[in-house]
C-alpha positions as CSV (number, residue, x, y, z in Angstrom):
1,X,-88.4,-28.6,9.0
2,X,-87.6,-30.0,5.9
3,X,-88.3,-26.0,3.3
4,X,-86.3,-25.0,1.3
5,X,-82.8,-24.3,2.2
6,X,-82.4,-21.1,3.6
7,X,-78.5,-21.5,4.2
8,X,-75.6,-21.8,1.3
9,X,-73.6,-24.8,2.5
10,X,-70.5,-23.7,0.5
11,X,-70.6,-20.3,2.3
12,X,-71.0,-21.6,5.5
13,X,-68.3,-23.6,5.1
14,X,-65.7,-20.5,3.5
15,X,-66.6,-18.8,6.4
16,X,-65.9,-21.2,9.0
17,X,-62.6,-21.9,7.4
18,X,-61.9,-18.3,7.1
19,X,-62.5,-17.8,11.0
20,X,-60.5,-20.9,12.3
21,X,-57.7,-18.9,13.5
22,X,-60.1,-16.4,14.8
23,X,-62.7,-18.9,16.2
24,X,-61.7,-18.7,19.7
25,X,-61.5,-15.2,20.5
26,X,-65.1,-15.0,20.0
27,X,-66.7,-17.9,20.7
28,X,-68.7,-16.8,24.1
29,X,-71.5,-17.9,22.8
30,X,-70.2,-20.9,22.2
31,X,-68.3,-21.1,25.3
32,X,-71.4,-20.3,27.6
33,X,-73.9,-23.0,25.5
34,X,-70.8,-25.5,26.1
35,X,-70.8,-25.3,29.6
36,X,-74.5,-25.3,30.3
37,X,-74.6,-29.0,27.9
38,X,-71.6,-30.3,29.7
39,X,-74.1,-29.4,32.9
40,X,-77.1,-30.5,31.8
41,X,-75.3,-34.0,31.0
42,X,-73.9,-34.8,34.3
43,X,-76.5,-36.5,35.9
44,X,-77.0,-38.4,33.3
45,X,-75.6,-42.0,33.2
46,X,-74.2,-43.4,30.1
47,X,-71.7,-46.7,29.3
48,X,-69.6,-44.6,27.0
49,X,-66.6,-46.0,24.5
50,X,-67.3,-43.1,22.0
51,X,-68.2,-39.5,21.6
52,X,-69.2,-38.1,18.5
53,X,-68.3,-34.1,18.6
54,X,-70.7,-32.9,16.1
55,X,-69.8,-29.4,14.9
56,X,-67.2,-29.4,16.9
57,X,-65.5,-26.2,15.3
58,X,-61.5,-26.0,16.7
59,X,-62.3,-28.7,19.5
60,X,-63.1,-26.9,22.6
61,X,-65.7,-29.2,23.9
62,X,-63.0,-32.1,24.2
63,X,-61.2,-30.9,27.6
64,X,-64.7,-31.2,29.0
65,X,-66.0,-34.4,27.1
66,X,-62.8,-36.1,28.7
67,X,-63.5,-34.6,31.9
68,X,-67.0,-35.7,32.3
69,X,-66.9,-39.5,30.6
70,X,-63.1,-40.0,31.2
71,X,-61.3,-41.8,29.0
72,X,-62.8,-42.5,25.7
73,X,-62.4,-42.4,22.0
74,X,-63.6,-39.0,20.9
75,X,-64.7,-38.2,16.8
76,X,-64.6,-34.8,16.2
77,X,-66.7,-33.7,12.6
78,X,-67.0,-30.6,10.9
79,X,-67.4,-29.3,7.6
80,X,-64.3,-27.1,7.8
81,X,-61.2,-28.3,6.7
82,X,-59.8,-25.5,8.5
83,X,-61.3,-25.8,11.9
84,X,-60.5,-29.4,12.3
85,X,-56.7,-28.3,11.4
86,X,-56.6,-25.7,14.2
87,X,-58.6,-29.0,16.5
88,X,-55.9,-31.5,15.7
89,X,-53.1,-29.7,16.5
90,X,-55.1,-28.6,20.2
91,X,-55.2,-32.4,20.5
92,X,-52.0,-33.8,20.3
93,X,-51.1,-34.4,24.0
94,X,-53.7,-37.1,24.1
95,X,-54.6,-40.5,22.2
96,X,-58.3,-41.5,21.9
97,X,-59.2,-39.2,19.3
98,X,-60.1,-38.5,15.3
99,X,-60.4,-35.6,13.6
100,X,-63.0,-36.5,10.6
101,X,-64.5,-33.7,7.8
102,X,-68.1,-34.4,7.0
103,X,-71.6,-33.0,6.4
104,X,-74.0,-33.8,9.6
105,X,-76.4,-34.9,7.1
106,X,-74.3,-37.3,5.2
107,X,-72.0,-39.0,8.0
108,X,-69.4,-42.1,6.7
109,X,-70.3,-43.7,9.8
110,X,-71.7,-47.3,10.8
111,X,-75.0,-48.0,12.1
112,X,-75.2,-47.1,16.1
113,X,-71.2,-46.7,16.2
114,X,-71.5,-43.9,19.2
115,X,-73.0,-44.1,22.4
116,X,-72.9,-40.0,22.8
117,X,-73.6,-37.2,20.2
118,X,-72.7,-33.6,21.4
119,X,-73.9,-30.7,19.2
120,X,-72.8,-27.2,20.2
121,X,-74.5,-24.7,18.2
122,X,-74.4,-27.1,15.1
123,X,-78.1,-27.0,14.1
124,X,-78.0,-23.3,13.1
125,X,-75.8,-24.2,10.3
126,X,-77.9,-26.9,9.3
127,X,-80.8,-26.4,6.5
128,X,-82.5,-29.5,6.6
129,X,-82.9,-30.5,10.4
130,X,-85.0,-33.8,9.8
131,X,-81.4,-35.3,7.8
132,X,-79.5,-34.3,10.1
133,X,-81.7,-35.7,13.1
134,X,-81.9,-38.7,11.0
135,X,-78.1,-39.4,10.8
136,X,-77.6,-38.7,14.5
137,X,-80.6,-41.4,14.8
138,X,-78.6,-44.0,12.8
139,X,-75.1,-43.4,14.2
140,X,-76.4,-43.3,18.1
141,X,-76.8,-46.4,19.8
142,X,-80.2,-47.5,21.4
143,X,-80.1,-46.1,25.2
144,X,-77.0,-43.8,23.7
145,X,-77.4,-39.7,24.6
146,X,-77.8,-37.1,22.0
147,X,-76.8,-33.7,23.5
148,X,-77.1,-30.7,21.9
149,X,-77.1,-26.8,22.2
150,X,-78.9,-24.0,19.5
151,X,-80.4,-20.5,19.3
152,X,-84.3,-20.4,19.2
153,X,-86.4,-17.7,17.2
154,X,-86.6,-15.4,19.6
155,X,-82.7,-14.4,18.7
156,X,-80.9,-11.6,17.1
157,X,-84.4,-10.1,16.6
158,X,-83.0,-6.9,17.6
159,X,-80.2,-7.0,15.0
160,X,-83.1,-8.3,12.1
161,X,-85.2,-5.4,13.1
162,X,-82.1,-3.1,12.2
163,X,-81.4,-4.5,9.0
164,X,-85.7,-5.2,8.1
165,X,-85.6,-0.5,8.6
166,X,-83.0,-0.5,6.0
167,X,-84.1,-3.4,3.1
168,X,-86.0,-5.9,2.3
169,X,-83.4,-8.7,1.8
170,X,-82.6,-11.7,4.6
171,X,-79.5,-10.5,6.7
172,X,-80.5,-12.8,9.9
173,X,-80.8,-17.0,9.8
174,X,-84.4,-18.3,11.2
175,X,-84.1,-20.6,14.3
176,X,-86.5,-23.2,14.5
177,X,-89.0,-23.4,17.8
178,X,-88.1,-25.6,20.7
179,X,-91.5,-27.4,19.7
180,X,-90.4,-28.0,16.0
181,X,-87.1,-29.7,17.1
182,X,-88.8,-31.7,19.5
183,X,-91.3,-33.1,16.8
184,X,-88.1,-33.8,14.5
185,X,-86.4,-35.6,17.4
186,X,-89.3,-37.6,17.2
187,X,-89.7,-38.2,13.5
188,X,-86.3,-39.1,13.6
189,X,-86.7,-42.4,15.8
190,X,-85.3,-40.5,19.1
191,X,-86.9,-40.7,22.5
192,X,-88.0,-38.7,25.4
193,X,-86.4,-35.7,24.1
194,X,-86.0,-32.9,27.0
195,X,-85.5,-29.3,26.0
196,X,-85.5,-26.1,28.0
197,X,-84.8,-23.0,27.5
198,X,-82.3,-19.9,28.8
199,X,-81.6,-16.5,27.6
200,X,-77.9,-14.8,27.1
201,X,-78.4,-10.6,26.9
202,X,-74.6,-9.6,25.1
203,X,-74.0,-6.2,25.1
204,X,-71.3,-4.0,22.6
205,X,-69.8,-0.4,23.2
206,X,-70.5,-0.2,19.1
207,X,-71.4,-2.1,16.7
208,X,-68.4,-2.5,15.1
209,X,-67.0,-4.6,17.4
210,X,-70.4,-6.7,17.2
211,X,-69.8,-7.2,13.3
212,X,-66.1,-8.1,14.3
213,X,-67.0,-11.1,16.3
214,X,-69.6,-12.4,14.0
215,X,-67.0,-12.4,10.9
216,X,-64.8,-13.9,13.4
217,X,-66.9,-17.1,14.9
218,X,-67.9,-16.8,11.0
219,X,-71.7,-16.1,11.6
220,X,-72.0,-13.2,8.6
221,X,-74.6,-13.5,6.5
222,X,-75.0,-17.1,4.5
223,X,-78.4,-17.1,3.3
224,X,-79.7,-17.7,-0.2
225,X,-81.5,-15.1,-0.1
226,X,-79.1,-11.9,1.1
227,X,-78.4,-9.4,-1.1
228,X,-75.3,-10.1,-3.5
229,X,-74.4,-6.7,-3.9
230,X,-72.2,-5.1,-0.8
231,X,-74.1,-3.2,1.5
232,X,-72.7,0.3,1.5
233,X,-71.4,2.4,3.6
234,X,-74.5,4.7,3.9
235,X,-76.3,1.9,4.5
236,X,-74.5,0.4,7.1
237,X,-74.5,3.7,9.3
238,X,-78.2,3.2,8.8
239,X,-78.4,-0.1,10.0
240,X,-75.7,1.2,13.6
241,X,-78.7,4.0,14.3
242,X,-81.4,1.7,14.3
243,X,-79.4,-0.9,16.3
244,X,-79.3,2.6,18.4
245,X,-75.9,2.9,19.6
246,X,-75.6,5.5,22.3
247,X,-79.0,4.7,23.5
248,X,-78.5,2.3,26.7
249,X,-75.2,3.9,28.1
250,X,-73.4,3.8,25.1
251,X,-73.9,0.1,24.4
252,X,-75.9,-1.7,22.0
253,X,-77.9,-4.7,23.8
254,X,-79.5,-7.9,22.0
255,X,-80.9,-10.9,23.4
256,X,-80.1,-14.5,22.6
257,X,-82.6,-17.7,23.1
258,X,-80.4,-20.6,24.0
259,X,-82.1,-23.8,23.6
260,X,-81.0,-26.7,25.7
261,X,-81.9,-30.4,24.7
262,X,-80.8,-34.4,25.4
263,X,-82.7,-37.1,24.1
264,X,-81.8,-41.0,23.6
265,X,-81.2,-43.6,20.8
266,X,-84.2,-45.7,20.1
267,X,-82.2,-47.9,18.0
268,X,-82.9,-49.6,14.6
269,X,-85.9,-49.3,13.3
270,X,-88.3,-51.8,12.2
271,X,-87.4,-51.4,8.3
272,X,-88.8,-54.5,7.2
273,X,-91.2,-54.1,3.7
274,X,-94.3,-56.4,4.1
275,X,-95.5,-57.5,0.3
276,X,-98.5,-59.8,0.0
277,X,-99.1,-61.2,-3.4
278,X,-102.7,-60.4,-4.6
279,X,-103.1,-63.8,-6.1
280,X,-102.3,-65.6,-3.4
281,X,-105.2,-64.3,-1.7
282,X,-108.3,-66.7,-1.7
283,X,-111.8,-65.5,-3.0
284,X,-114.6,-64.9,-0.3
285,X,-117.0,-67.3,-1.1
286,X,-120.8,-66.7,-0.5
């Protein structure tokens, strides 16, 4: 999981902080993934002091974090300058909770400082998944949960088919297989990582609308390789008749993989260096 980047960080992070005020209007997505986690985590049993909201946009997720672990200190990261403005001033009613702009790959954290890591829809915005898996390795404590939410490959396809009739450049991110973030989980020193898997069909009367929510949750195009000129008008009328608008009642339809997973901290590893001097080592005598 470690190619080469497919995302431009800086991008990403101009588009999130464009869509902050926008964020919540459109965050079904979002809002569906966050429930099913929140779900997913409540039989679990954790001793938890502190959360770690990772990618946690304008700070939805922290009604529900309270809710489920009760009171706690909650650290809520993003990249966005923006979207942690629009979470602080949510969060003002209640203590217990920091507002902290970082990159999930580069965290200004302590060793094993959280006992839960929650990740809605983070690792789609994330180029190198083996960092990032990494630093949530480091920062979770050993027998701590890391939660998290994403989109599998089987998503958007039906928008990436549109835009693959009408060029050749990259209009839709690649979502890594439920397999592939397993293994990472593993590589990263996390344990008994459990992942499943359910689908979300969204449907739009046109695609305007469609292209209106993705500028504003900020998921338009970030990849290196999109085209830099604009598309076009022509061209984007091209890319509404393949999506075939007018086809299924009058509603464009595409299918979302949601991929569910919880793993645990496995704690510090073993990062001793073993040397052996060469000369110390006695001849074999015949």
């Amino acid at each position: 999981m470690s190619d080469e980047p497919t995302l431009c960080v800086r991008d990403v992070q101009r588009r999130f902080d464009r869509a902050a005020d926008s964020f919540d209007t459109a965050d079904f997505v979002h809002a569906v993934t966050r429930e099913g986690l929140i779900e997913r985590l409540a039989p679990l049993v954790v001793d938890t002091n502190t959360i770690l909201d990772l990618g946690c946009a304008t700070g939805a997720a922290n009604p529900l974090l309270r809710k489920r672990f009760g009171r706690t200190h909650i650290v809520s990261l993003d990249h966005s300058h923006a979207m942690l403005r629009r979470n602080a001033g949510k969060a003002r009613w209640f203590a217990g909770r920091s507002c902290v702009q970082a990159d999930a790959r580069r965290m200004p954290f302590g060793d094993h400082s959280f006992d839960v890591v929650f990740a809605n829809q983070l690792l789609p915005w994330v180029n190198d998944l083996d960092l990032a898996f990494g630093e949530i390795s480091r920062v979770l404590r050993k027998g701590g949960v890391f939660a998290f939410a994403t989109l599998g490959p089987d998503s958007l396809h039906e928008l990436a088919d549109a835009w693959a009739s009408v060029d050749t450049h990259a209009h839709v991110n690649r979502f890594p297989d439920m397999h592939d973030v397993g293994d990472g989980l593993v590589r990263a020193g996390l344990c008994d990582p459990v992942l499943d898997i359910d689908r979300l069909t969204v449907r739009y009367d046109d695609a305007h609308k469609l292209f209106a929510d993705l500028t504003d949750m900020g998921a338009r195009n970030s990849l290196h390789a999109r085209n830099p000129t604009l598309v076009g008008k022509a061209r984007f009328e091209r890319v509404i008749t393949a999506l075939g608008e007018g086809a299924d009642g009058g509603q464009i339809g595409f299918d979302l993989e949601l991929v569910y997973g919880h793993c645990w901290g496995g704690g510090p590893k073993d990062a001793r260096d073993y040397r052996i001097d060469a000369s110390a080592i006695p001849r074999r005598r015949r």
